[in-house]
gemmi code that builds the backbone of each chain (N, CA, C; Angstrom):
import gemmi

chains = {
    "A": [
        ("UNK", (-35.693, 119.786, 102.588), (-37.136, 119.991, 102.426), (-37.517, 121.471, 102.427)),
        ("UNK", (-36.733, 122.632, 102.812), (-36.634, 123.681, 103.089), (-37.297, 124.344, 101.279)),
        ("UNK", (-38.156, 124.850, 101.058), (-38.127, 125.392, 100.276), (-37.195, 126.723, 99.958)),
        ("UNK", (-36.102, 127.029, 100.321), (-35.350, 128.029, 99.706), (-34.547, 127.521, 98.875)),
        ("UNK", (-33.953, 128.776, 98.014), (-32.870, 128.523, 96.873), (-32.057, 127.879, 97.285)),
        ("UNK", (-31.219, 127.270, 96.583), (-29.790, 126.812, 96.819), (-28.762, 127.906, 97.101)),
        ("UNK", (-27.720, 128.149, 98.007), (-26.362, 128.942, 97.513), (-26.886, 130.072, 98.181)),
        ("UNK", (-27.656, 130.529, 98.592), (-28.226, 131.754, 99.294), (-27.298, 132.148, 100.336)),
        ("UNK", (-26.422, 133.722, 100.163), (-25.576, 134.114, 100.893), (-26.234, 134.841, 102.543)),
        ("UNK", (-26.087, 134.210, 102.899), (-26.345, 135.305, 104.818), (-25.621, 136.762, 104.798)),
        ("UNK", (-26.264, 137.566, 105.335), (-27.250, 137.197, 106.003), (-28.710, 137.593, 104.774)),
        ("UNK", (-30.058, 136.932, 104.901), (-30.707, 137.080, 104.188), (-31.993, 137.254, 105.205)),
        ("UNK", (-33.153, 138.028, 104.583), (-34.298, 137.744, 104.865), (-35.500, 136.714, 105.344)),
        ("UNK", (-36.207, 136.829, 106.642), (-37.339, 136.110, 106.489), (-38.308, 136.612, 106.638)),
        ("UNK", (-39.956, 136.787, 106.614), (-41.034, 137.087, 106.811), (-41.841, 135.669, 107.822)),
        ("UNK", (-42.036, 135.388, 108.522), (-42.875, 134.355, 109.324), (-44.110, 134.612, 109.787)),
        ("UNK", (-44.951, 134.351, 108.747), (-46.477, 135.040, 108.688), (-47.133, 133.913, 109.553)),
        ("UNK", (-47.927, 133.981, 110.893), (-48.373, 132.635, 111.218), (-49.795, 133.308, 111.506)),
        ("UNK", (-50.525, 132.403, 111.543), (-52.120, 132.922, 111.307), (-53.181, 131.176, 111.588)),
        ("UNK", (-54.385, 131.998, 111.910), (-55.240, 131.269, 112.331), (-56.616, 131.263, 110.513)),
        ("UNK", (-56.900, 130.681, 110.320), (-57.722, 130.645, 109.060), (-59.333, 130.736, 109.488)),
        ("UNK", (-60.220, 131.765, 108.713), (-61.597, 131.824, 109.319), (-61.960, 130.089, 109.054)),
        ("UNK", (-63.270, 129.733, 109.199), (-63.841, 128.618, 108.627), (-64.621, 129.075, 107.229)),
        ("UNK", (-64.072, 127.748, 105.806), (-64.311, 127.624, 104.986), (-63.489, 128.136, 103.821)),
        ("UNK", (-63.730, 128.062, 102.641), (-62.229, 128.505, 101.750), (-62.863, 130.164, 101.217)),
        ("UNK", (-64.046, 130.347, 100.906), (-63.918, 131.978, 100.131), (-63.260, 132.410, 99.758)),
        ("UNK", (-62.757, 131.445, 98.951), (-61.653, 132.121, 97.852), (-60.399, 132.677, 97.995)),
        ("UNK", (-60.383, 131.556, 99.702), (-58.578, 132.060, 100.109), (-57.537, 131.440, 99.125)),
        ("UNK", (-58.304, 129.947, 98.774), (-57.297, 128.868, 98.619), (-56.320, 129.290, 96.618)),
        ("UNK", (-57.420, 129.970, 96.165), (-57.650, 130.570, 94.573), (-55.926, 131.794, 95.189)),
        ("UNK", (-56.736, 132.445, 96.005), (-55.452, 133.838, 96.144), (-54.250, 133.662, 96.416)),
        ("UNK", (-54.574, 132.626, 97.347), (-52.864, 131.960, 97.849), (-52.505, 131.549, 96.980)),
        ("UNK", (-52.678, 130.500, 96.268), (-51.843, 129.972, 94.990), (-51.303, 131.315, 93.944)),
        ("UNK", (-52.184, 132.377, 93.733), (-52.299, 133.308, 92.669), (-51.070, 134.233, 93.626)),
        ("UNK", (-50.882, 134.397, 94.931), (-49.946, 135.195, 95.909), (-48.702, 134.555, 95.863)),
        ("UNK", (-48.507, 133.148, 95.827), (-47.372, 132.477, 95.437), (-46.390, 132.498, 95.180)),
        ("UNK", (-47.505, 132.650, 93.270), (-47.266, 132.829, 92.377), (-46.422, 134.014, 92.164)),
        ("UNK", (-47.308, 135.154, 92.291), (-46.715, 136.534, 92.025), (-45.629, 137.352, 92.533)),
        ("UNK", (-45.708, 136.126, 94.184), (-44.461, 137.036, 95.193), (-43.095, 135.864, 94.099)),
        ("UNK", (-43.148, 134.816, 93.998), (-41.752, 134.521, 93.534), (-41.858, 135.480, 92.253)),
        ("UNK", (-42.301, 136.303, 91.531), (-41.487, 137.044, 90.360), (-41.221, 138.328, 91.048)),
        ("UNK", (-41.034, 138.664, 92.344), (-40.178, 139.837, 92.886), (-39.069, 139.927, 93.218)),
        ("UNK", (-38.587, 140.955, 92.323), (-36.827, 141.521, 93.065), (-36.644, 140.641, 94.709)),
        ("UNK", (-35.655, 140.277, 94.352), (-35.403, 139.821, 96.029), (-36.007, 138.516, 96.427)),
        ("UNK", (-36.690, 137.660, 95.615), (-37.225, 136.658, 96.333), (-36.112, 135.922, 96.446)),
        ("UNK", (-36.244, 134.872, 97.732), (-35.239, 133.745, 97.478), (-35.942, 132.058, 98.099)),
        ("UNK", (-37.475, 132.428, 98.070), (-38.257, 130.802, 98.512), (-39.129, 131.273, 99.627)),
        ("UNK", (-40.373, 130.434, 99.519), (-41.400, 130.158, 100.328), (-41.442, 128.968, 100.422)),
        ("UNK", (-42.196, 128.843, 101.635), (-42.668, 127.406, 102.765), (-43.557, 127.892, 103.376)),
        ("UNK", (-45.250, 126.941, 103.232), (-46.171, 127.079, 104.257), (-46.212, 125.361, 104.495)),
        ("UNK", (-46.688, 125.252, 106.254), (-47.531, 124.626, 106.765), (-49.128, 125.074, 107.420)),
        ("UNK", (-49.870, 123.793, 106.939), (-51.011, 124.736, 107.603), (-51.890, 123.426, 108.189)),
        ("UNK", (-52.172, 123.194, 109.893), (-52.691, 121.855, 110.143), (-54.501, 122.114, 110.117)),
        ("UNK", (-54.852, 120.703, 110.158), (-55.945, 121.080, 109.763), (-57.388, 121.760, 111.188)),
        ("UNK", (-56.939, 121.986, 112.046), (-57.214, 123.113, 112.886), (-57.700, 124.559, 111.999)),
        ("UNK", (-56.908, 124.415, 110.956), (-56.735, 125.967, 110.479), (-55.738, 126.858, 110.824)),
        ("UNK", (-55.077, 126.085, 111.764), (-53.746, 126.580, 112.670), (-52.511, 127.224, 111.513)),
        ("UNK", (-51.867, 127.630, 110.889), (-50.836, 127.867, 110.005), (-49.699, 128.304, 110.108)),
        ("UNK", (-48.699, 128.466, 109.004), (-47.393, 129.426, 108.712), (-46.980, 129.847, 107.543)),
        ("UNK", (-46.821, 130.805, 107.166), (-45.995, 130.449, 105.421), (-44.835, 131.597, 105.987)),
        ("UNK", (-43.247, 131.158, 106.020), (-42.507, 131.673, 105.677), (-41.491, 131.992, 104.180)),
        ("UNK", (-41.525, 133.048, 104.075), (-40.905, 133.945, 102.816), (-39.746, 134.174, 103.017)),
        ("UNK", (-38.644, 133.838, 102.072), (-37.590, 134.265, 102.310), (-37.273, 135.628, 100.832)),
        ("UNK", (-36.307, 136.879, 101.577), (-35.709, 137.642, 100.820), (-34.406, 138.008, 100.966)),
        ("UNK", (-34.098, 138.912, 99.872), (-32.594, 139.209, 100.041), (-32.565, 140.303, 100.755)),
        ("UNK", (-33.326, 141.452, 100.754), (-32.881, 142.787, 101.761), (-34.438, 143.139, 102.619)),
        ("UNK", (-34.560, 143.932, 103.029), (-35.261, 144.068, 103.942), (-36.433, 145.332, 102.607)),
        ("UNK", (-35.716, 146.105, 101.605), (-36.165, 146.954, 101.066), (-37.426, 145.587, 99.703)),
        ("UNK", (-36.525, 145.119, 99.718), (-37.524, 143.627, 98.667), (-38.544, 143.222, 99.479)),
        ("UNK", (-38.842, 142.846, 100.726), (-39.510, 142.645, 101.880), (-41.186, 143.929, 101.490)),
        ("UNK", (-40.056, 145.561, 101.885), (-40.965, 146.269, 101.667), (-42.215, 146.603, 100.095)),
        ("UNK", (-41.234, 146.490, 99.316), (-41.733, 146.162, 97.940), (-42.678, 145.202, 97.786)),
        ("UNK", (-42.591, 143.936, 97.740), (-43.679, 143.155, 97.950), (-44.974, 143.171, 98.614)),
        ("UNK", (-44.624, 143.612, 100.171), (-45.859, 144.631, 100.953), (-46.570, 145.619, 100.284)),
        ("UNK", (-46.185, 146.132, 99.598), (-46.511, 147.625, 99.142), (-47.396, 147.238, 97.870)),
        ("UNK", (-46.930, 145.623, 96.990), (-47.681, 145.550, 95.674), (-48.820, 145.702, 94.953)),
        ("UNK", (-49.724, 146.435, 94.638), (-51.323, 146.770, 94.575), (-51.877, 145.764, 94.580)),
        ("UNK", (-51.481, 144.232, 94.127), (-52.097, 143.144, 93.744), (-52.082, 142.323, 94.936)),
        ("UNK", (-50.793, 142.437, 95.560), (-50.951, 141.809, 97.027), (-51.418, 142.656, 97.881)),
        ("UNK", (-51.664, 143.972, 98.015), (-52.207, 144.930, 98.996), (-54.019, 144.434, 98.848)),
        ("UNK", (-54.401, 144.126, 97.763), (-55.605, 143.785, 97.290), (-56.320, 142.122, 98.582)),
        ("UNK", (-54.979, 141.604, 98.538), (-55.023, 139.932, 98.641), (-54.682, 140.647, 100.371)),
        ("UNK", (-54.001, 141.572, 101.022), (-53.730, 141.685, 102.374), (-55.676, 142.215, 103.148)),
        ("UNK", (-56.033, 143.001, 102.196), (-57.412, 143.689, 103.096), (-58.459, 142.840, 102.931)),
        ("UNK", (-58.440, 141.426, 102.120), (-59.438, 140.439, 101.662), (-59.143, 139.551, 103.286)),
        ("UNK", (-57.534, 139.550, 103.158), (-56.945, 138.569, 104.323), (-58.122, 138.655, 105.647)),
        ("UNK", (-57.883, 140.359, 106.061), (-58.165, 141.088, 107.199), (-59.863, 141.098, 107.332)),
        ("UNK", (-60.466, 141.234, 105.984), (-61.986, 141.062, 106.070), (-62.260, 139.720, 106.331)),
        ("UNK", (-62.363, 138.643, 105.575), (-62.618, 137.452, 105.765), (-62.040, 135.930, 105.733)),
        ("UNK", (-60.763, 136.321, 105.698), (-59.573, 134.860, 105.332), (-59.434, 134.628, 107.168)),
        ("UNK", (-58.668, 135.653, 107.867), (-57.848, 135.092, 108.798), (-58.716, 135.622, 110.031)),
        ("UNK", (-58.669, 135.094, 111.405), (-59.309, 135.306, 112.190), (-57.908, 135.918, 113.194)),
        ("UNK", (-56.535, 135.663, 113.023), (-56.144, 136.693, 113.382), (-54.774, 136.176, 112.965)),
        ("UNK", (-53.565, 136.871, 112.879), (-52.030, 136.508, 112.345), (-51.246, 137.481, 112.844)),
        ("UNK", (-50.109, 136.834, 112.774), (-48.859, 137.891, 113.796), (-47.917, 137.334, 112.119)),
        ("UNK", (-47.291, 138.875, 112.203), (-46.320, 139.124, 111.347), (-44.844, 139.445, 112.239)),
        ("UNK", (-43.642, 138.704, 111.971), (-42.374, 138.449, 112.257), (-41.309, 138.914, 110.454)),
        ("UNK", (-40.443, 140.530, 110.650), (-39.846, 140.610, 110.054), (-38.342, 139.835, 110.658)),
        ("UNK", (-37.668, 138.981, 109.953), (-36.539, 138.763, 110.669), (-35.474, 138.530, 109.666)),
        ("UNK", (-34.142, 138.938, 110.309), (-32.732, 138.900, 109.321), (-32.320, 137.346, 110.019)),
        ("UNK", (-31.739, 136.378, 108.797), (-31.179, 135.202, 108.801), (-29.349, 135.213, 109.133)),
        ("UNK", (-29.441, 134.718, 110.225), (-28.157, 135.216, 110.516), (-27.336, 134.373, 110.347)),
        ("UNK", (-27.547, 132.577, 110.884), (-26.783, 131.615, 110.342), (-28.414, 130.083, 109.793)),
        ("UNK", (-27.134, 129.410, 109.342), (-28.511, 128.648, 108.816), (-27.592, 127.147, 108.618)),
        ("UNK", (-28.218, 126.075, 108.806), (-27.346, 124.670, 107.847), (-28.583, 123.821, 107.972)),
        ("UNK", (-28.112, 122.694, 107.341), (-28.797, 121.915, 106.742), (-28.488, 120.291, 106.996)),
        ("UNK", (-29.458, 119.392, 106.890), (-28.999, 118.064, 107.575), (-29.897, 117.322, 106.981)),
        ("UNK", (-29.389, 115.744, 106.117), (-29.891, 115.083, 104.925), (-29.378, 113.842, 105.688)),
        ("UNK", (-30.206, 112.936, 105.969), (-30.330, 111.547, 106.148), (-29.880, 110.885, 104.772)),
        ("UNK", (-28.853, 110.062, 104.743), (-29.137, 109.074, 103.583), (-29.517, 108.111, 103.295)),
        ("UNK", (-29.712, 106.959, 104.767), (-29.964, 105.716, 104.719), (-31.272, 105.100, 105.242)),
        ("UNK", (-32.209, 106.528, 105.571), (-33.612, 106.148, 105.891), (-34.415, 106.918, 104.904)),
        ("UNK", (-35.881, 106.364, 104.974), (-36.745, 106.917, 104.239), (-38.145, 107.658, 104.816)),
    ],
    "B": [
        ("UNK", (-52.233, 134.023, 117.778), (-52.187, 132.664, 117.748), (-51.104, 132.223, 118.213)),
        ("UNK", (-50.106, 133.217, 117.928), (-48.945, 133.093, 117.962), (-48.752, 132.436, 119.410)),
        ("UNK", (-48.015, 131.800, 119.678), (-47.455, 131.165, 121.119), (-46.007, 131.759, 122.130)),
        ("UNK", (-45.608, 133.098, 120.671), (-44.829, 134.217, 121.428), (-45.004, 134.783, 123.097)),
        ("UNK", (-45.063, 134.867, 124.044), (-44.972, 135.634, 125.150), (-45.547, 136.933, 124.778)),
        ("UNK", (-46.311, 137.642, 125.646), (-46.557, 138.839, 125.106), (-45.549, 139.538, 125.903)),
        ("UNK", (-45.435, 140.830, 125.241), (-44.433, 142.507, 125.766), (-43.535, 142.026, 125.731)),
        ("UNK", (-43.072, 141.585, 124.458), (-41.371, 140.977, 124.489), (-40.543, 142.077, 123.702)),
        ("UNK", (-39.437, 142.239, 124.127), (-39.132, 143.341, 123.497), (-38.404, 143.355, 122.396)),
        ("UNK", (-38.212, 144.068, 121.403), (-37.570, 143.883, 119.934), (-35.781, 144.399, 120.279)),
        ("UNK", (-35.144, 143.852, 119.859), (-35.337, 142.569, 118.974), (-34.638, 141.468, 119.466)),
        ("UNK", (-35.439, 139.895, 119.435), (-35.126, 138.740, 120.032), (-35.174, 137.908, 119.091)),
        ("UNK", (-34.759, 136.460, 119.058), (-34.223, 135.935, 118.467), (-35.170, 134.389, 117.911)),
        ("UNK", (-35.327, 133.867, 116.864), (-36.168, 133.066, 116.644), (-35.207, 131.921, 116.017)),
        ("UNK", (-35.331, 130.994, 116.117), (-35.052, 129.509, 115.534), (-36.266, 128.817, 114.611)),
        ("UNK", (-35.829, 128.738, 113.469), (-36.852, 128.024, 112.514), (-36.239, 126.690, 112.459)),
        ("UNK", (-37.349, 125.849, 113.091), (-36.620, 124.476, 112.397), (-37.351, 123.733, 112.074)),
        ("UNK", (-37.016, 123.594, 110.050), (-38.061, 122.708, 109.133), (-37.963, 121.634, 108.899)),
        ("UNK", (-38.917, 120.688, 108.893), (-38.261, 119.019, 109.280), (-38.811, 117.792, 108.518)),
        ("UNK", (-38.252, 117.585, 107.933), (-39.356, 116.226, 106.947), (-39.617, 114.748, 108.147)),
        ("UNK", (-39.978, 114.710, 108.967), (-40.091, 113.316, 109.515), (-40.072, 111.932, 108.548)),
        ("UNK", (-39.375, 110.776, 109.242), (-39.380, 109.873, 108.720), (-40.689, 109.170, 109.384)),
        ("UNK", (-41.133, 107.908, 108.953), (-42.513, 107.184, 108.700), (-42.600, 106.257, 110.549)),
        ("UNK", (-43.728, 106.049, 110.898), (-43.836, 105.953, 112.128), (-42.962, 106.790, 113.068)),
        ("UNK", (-43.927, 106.191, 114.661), (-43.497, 107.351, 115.821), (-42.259, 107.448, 116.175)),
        ("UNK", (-41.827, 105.822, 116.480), (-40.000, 105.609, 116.857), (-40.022, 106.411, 118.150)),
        ("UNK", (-40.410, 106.709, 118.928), (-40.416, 107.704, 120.455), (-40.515, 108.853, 120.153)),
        ("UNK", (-40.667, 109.140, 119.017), (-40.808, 110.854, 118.676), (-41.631, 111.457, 119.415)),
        ("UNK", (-43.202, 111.170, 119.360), (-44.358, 111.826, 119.937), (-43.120, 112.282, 121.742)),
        ("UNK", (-43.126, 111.728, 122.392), (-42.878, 111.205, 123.735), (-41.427, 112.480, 123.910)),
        ("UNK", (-40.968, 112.215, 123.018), (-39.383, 113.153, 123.198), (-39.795, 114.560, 122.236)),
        ("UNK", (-40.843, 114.991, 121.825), (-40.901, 116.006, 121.463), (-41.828, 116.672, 122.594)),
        ("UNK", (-42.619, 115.939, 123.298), (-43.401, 116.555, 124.293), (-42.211, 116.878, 125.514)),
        ("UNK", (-41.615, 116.161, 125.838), (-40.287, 116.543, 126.684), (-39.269, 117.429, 126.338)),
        ("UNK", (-39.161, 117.305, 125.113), (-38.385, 118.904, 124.711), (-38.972, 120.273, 124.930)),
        ("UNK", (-40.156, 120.146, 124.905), (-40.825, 121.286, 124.754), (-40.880, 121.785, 125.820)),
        ("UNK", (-40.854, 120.621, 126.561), (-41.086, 120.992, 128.276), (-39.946, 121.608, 129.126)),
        ("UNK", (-38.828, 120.917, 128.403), (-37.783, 120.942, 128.869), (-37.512, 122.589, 128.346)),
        ("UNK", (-37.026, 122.905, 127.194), (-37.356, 124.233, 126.542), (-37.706, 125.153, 127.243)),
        ("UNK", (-38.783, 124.985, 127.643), (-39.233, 126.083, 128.506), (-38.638, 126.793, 129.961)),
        ("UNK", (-38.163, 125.996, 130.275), (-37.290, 125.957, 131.978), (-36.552, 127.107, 131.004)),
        ("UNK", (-35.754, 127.039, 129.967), (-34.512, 127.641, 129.748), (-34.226, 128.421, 130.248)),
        ("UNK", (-33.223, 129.840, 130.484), (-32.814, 130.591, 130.595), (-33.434, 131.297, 128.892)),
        ("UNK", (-34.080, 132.508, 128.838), (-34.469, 133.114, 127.823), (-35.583, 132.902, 127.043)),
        ("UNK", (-35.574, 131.591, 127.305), (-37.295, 131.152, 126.323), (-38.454, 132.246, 126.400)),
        ("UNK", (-38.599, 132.288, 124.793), (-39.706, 133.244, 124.473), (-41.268, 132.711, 124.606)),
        ("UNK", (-40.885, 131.569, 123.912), (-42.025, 130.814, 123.299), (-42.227, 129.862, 122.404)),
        ("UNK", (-42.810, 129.112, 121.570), (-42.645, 127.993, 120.492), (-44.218, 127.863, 120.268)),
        ("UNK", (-43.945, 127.529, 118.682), (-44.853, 126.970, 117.717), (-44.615, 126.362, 116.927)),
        ("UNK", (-45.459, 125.219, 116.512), (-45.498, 123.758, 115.670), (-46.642, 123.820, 115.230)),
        ("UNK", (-46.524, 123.191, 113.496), (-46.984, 123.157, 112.789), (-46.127, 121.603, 112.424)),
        ("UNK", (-47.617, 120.346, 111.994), (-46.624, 119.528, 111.037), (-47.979, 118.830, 110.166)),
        ("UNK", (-47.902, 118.798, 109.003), (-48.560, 118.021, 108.154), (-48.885, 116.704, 107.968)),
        ("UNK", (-49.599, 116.240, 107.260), (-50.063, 114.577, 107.350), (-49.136, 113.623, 106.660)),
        ("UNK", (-48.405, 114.679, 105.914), (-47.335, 114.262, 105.024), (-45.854, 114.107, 105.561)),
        ("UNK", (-46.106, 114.445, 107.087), (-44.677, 114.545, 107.840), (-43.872, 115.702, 107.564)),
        ("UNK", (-44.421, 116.314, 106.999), (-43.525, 117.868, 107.017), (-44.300, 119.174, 107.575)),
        ("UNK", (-43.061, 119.431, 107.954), (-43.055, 120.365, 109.921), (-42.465, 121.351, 109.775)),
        ("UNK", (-42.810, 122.729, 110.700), (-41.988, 123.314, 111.224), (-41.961, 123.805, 112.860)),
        ("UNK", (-41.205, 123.680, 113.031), (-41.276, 124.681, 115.070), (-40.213, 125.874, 114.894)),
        ("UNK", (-41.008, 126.591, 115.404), (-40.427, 127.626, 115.775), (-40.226, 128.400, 116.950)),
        ("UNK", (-39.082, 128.103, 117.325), (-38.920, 128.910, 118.917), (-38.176, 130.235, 119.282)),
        ("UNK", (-38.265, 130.733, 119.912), (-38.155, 132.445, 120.380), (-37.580, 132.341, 121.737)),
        ("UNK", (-36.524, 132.990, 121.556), (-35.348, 133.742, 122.817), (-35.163, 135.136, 122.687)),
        ("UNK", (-34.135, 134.966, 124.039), (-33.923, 136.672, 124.087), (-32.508, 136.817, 123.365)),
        ("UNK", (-31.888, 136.135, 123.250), (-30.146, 136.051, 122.872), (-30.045, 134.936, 122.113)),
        ("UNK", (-28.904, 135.004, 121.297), (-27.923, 134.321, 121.185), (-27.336, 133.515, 121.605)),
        ("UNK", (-27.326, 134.053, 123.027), (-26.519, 133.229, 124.141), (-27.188, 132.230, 124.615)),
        ("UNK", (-28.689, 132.155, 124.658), (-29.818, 131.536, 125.617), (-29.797, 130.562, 124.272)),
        ("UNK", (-29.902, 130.909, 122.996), (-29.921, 129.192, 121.793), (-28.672, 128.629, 121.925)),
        ("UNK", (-27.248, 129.189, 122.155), (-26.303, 128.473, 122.431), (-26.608, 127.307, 122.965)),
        ("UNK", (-26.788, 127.976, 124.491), (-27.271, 127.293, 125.841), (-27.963, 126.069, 125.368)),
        ("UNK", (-29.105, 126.447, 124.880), (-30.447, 125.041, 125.130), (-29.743, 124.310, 123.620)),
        ("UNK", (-28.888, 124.907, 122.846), (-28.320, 123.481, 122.022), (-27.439, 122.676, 122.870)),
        ("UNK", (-26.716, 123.354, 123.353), (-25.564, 122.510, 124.071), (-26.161, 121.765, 125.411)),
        ("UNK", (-27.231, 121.730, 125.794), (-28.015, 121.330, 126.761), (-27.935, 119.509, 127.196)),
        ("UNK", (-27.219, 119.145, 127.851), (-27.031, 117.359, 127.569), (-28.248, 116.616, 127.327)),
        ("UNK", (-29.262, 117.018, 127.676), (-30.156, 116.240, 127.733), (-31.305, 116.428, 126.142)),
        ("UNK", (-30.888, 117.800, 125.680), (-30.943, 118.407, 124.315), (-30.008, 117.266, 123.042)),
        ("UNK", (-29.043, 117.549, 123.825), (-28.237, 116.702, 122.495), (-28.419, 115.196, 122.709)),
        ("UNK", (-28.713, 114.406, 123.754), (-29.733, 113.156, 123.263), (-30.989, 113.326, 122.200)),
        ("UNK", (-31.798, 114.305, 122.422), (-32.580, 113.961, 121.751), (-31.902, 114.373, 120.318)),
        ("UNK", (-31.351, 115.204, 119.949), (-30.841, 115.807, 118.889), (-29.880, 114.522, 117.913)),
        ("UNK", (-29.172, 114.175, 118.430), (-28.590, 112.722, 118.273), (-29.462, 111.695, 117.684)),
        ("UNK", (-30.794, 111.730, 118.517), (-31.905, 110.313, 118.192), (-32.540, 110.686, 116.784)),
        ("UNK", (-32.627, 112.448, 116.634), (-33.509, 113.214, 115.754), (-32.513, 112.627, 114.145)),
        ("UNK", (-31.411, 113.001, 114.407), (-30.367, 112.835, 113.558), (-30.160, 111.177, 112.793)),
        ("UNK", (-30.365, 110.178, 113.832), (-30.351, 108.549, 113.832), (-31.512, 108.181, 113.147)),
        ("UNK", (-32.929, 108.714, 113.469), (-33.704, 107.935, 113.391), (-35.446, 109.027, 112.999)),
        ("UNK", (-35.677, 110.304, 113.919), (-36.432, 110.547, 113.259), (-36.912, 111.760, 112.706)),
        ("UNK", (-35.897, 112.113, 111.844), (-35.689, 112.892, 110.719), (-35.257, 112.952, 109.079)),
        ("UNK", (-35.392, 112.638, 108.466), (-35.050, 112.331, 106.662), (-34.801, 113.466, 106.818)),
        ("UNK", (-35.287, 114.560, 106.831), (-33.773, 115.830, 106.455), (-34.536, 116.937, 107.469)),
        ("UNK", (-33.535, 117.934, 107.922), (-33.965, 119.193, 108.359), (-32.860, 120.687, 108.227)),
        ("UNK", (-33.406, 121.702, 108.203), (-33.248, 122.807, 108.097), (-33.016, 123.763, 109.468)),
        ("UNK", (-32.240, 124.459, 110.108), (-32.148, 125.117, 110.919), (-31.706, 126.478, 110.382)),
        ("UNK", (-32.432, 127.583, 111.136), (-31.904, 129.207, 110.457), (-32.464, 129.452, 111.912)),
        ("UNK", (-31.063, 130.174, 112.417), (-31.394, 131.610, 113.308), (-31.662, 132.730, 112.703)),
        ("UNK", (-32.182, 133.598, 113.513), (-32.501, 134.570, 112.855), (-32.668, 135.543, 113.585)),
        ("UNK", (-32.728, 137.077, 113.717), (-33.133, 138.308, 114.893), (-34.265, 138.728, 114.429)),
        ("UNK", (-35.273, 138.518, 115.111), (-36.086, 139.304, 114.836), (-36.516, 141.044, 114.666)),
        ("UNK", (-36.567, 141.520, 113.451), (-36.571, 143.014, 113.696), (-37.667, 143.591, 113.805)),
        ("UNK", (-38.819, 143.149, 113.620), (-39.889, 144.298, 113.599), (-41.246, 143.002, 113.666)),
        ("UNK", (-42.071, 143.096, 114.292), (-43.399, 142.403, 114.923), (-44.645, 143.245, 115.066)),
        ("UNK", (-45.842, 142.445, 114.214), (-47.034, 142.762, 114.272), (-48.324, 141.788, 114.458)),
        ("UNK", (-49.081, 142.289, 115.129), (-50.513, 141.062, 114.827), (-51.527, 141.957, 114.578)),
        ("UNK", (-52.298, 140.934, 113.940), (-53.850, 141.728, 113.763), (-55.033, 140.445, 114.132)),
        ("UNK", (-55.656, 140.908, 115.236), (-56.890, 140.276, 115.680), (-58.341, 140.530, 114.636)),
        ("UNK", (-59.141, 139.798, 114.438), (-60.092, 140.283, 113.781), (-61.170, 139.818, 114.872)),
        ("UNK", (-62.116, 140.608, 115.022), (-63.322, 140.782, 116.210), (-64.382, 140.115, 115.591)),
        ("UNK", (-64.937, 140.105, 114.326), (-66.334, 140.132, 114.451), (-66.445, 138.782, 113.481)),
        ("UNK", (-65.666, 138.058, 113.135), (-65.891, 136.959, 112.461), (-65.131, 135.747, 113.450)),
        ("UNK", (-65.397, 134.506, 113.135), (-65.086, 133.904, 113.643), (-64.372, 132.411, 113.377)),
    ],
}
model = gemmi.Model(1)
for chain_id, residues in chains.items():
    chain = gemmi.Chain(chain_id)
    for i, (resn, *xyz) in enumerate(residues, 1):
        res = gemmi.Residue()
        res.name, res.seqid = resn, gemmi.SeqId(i, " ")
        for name, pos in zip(("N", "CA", "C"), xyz):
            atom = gemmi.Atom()
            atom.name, atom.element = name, gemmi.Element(name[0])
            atom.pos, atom.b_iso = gemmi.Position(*pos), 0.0
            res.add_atom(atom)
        chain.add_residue(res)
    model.add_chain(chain)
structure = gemmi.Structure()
structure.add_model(model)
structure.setup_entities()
């Protein structure tokens, strides 16, 4: 269920953005999809995953290949645009977690649903 | 929001674990509130956060100081019952990645709410 690539060598990148959401959408829900979007066509991506309950409570983790792809993406004018919109009126507050993936596996039920 | 400990020092160690649940409770509710609890006693525990959707897809994420301290609470007997039941009965697939955390930020916002 993991949204990352397949075959992805360790150690690799994560970003674990977790955040609280103001009340109402103002045009978060438009940016996120459009932020998505734009972070998978960067050097270095290798998959995103958000949960978000309906509290407003959230997560979206990002996965990359180096820590310098990480910085690149941060730095993008289009997402730097979508980070100070965040800070004015999207999030009421979020903790940012850079972290290196050190081991990882995976576990698939076959006989339930 | 984060459920991190505050003044923790860099760099410590996080466990992502993403989880598709299978359909009804099956004792889940009951043995995830006891893990958590249990968790905490550990030797190293940082902290933990959960997130899970209506759709049954989850993530928790928990925070140590080591390596040594996730060893520990996997190999934990009363850990690997539930881990066992998670595996049997209520999980359709999951994802585990350690990871070190290298670098941590939050941003509070004051005047909105």
């Amino acid at each position: 269920m993991s949204a990352l690539l397949s075959n992805v060598e360790l150690p690799y990148y994560a970003v674990i953005f977790t955040s609280q959401r103001t009340i109402g959408d103002q045009g978060y829900g438009q940016m996120a999809d459009q932020m998505e979007s734009l972070g998978q066509d960067q050097a270095g991506f290798l998959g995103i995953e958000s949960y978000r309950e309906s509290s407003g409570a959230g997560v979206t983790i990002s996965y990359w290949k180096t820590l310098e792809d990480i910085r690149q993406w941060k730095s993008n004018p289009v997402h730097q645009i979508a980070q100070d919109r965040g800070k004015a009126k999207w999030y009421q507050s979020y903790s940012v977690k850079v972290c290196k993936v050190e081991r990882a596996y995976d576990f698939e039920h076959e006989d339930i649903e």
